[in-house]
C-alpha positions in Angstrom: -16.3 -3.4 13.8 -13.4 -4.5 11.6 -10.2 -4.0 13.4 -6.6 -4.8 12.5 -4.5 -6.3 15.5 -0.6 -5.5 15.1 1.5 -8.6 16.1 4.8 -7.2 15.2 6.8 -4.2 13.7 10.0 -4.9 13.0 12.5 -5.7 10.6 14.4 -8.7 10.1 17.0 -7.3 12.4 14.9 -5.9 15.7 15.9 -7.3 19.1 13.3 -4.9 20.7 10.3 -5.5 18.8 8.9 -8.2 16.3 8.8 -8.7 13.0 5.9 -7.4 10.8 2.7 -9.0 10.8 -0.7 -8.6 11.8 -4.2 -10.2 11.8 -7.2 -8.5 10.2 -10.4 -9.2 12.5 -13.8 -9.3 10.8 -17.1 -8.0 12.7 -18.2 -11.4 13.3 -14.5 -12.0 15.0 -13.1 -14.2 12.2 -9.7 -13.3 11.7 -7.1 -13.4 8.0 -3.1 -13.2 9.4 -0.7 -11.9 7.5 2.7 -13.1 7.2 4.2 -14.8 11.2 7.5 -13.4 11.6 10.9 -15.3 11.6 10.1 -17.4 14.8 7.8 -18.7 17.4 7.4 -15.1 18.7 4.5 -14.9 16.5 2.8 -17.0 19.4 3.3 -15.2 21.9 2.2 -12.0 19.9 -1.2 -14.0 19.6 -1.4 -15.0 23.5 -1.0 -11.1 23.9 -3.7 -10.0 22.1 -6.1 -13.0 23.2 -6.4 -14.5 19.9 -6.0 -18.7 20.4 -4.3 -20.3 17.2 -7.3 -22.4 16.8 -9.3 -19.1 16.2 -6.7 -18.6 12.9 -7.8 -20.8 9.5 -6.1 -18.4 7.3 -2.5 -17.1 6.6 -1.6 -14.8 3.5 2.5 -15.7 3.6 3.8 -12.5 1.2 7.6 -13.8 0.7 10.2 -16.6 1.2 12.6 -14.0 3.8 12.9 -15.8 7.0 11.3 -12.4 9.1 8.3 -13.7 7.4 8.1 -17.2 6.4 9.9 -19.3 9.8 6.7 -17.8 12.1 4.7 -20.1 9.9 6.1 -22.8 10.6 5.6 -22.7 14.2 1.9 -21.9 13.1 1.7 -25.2 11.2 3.1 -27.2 13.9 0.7 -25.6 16.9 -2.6 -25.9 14.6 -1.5 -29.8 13.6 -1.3 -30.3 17.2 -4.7 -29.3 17.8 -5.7 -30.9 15.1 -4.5 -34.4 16.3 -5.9 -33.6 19.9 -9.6 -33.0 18.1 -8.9 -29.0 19.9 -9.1 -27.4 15.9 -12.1 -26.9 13.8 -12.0 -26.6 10.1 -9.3 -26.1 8.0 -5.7 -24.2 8.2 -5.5 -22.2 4.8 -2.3 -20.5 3.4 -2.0 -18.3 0.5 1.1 -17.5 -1.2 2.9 -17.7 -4.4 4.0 -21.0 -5.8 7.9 -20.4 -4.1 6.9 -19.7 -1.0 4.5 -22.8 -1.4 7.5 -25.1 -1.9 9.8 -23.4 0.8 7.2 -24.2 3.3 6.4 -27.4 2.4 10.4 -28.4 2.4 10.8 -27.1 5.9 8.1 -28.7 7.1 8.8 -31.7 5.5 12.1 -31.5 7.5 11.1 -30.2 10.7 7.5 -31.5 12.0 6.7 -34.7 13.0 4.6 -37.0 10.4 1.7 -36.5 12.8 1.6 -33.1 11.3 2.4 -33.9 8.4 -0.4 -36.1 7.8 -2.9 -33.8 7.5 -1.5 -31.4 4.7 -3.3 -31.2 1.7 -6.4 -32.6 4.0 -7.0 -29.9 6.6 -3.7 -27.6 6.2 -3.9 -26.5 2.5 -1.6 -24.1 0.6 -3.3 -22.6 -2.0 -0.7 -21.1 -4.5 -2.3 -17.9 -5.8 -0.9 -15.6 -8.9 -0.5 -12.4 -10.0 -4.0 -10.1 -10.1 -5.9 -13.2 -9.2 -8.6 -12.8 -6.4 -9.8 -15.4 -3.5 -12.5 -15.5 -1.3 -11.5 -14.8 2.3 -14.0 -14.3 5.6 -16.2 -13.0 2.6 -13.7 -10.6 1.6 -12.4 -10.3 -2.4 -8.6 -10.4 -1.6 -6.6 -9.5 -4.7 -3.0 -10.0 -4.9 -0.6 -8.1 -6.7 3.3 -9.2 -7.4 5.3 -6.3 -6.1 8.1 -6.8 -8.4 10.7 -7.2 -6.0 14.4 -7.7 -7.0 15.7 -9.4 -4.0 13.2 -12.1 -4.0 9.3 -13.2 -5.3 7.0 -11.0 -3.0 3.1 -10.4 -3.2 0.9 -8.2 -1.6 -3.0 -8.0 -1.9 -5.7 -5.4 -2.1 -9.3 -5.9 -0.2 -12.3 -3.6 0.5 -13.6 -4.1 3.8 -16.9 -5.1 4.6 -17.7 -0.8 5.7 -17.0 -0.1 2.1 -13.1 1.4 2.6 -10.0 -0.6 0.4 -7.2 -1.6 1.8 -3.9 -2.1 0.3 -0.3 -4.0 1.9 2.3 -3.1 -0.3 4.6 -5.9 1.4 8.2 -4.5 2.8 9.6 -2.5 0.1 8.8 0.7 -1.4 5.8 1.0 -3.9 6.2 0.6 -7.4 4.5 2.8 -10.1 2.9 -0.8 -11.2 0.8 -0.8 -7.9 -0.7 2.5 -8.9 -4.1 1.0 -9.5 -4.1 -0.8 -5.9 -2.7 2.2 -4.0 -4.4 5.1 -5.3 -7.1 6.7 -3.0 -6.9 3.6 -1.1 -8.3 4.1 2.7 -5.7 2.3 4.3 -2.3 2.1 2.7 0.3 -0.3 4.8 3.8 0.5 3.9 7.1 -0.1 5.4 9.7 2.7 6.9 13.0 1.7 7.5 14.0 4.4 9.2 14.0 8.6 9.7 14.4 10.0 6.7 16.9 12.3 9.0 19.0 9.0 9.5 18.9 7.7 6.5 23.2 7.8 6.4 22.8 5.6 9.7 21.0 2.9 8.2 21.3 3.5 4.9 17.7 2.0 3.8 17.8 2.8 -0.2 20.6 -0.7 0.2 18.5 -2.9 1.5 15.1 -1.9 -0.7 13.6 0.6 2.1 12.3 3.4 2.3 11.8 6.3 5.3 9.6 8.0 6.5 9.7 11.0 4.6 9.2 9.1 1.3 6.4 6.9 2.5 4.7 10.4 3.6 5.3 11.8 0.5 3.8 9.1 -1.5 1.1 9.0 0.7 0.3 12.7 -0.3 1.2 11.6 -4.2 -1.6 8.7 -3.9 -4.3 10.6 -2.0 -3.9 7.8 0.7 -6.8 8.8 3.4 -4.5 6.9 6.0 -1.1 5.6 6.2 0.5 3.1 8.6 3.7 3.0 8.4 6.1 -0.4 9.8 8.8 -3.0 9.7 11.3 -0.2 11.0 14.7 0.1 12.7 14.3 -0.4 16.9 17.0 1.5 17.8 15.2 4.2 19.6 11.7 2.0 19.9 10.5 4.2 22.9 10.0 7.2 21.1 9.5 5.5 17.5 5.6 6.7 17.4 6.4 10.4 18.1 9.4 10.6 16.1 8.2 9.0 13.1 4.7 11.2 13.4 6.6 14.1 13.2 8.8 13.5 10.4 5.4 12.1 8.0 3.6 15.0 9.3 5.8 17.6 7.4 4.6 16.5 4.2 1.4 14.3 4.9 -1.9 15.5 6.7 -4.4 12.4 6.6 -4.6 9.7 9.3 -1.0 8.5 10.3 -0.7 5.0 12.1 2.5 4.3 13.6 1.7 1.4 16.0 3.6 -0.6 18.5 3.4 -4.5 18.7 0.1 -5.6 19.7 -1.8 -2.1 19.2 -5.0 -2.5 17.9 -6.7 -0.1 15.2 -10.5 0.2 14.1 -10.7 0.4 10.8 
């Protein structure tokens, strides 16, 4: 069964949770991360759910914001490590646009020991990819998409699973009317929820390129998503995040409604 495995779902802000990113899981227990969160938290998001780093040879990295992009780091420098002790099979792959393929590079240029260093381009290779184009991943045709962002260069991807059902990240900002084609009738549609749309004064999401809940519902009703997960929210009241959140998406949206917490699991 192919599952996805949440690692985080925060903002760049929580205190209470992590940041967003997960793993997808194949049926043959191969796993394709998704973005690492701004620290070395993403480690301990792995221990959690029993996945070892040497178990991870690829890492989609969707922008340069340092909620996504510093996690990585700490991935490079834990799967060079294995590498040098012989503890790592294969290869360390990471997809991302060509910016977020220099950022990463520069920081680890000025951060990891040259052990590590030695074996990029070798056995930890960045493979820049571009708009619409498609890769090969566990067998899967990931195609990415540029979201368009105005704050900074951000890509997300489409993928049908190996059961048949498509589905589409839309990265952390609302969806654009350019994504139509990736989003529409999807199976799985990940999108991000700042907040309540009831609290929208409090944290004032439409600022910061967010949405809430209500308006991911509502295009999730607009698409003819079958399911919805919603993420990278506010953890101000992270105890009763799941049921709140429900209820407000359930006003407007009747499909399947995923609001994890860190390290939840979901069969897909």
């Amino acid at each position: 069964m192919e599952r996805l495995i949440v690692l985080g779902t925060g903002n760049a802000s929580v205190t209470k949770c992590y940041n967003t990113c997960f793993v997808l899981q194949d049926e043959k227990g191969r796993y394709f991360m998704v973005d690492a969160g701004g620290g070395n938290g993403v480690l301990t998001g792995l221990e959690k759910v029993r996945i070892p780093v040497t178990e991870i040879h690829d890492l989609f990295v969707s922008h340069k914001h340092t909620d996504h992009l510093l996690g990585v780091v700490w991935m490079i420098r834990i799967v060079g490590q294995q590498m040098q002790k012989g503890t790592y099979e294969g290869d360390f792959n990471i997809y991302c646009h060509d910016e977020v393929a220099n950022i990463i590079k520069k920081i680890c240029e000025m951060t990891l020991m040259s052990k590590v260093l030695e074996f990029f381009g070798e056995r930890i290779k960045i493979h820049e990819v571009s708009d619409e184009e498609e890769k090969s991943i566990l067998d899967y045709k990931v195609k990415f998409f540029d979201i368009r962002s105005t704050k900074a260069k951000q890509f997300g991807f489409v993928m049908t699973l190996h059961n048949g059902k498509r589905l589409t990240f839309c990265g952390d900002e609302p969806y654009q009317e350019h994504c139509h084609q990736y989003a529409y009738r999807t199976d799985y549609l990940l999108h991000e929820a700042f907040c309540l749309y009831s609290e929208k004064e409090k944290f004032k999401p439409y600022e910061k390129c967010h949405s809430t809940v209500k308006d991911a519902a509502e295009l999730a009703v607009k698409l003819e998503v079958a399911n919805l997960l919603l993420w990278h929210t506010e953890d101000k009241n992270i105890r009763r995040r799941k049921s709140l959140y429900k209820k407000e998406a359930r006003a407007v949206y009747k499909g399947g409604l995923y609001v994890p917490y860190d390290y939840e699991t979901i069969d897909l």
